[in-house]
N, C-alpha and C positions, 0 to 999 in steps of 0.2 A: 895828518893828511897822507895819504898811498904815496909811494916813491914808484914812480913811470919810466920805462925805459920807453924810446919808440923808434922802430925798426920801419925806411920804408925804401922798398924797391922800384927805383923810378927809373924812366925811359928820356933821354930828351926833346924827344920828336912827340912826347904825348902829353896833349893839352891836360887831360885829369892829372899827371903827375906836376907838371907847373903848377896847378892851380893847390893843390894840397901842400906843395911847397912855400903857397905865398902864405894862405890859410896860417902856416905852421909859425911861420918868419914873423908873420903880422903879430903871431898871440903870443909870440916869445916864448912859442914852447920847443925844449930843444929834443931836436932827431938825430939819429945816424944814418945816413943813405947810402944806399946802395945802388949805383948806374948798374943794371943790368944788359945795356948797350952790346959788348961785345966778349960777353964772357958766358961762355953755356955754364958753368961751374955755379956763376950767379944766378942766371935763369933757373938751375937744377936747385939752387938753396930757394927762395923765390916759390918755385912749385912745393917744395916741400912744407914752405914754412905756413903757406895759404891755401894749397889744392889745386893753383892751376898758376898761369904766368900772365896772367892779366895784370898791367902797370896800372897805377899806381899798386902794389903790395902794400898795407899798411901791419905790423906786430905792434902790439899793446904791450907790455909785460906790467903789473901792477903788482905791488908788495906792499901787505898791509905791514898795520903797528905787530902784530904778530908775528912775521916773515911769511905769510902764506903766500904763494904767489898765485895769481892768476893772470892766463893769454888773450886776446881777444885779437881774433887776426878779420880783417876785413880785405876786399877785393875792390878795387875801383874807390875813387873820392867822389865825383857825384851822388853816386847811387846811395850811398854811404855816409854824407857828413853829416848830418840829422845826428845821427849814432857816434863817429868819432868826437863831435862836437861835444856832447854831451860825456861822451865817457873822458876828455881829456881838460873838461873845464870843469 
C-alpha cells in the first residue's frame, strides 16, 4: 500500500476546514496542520503549495512500493471530498 503524507492549511473561523478535520479524525487518518490564521509566511507556503489561499489547503504526498512520489494538491473540502475520499481510502 502507498505511504501518504498529508499536509492541510486550515483557518479556524472556516467551516470547510472544521469539517475536513473531522472527516480526517473520524477515518483515523493522520495530517499535519497548518493554522494559517496569523502568519503571512504560512499563507505565502499555502499559496505556493496549492495556487491560491483558499482554506481548507489540502497536499497529498503519496510514495509507492517503488519510492516514486506523487502530489495531489486540492482547494476547498467540500468541492473536493468525492476526490480526497477516494484518493485517501
Amino acid at each position: 500500500m502507498p505511504q501518504k503524507l498529508i499536509q492541510i492549511y486550515t483557518h479556524p473561523t472556516c467551516e470547510d476546514s472544521q469539517a475536513l478535520k473531522r472527516f480526517l479524525s473520524e477515518g483515523e487518518v493522520p495530517y499535519n496542520e497548518v493554522d494559517v490564521t496569523e502568519s503571512k509566511e504560512r499563507r505565502n507556503q499555502l499559496k505556493h503549495d496549492t495556487g491560491n489561499e483558499i482554506t481548507p489547503g489540502i497536499v497529498v504526498e503519496t510514495k509507492n512500493l517503488f519510492g516514486k512520489k506523487k502530489r495531489n494538491t486540492f482547494s476547498g473540502y467540500s468541492a473536493n471530498k468525492g476526490n480526497i475520499d477516494r484518493l485517501l481510502h
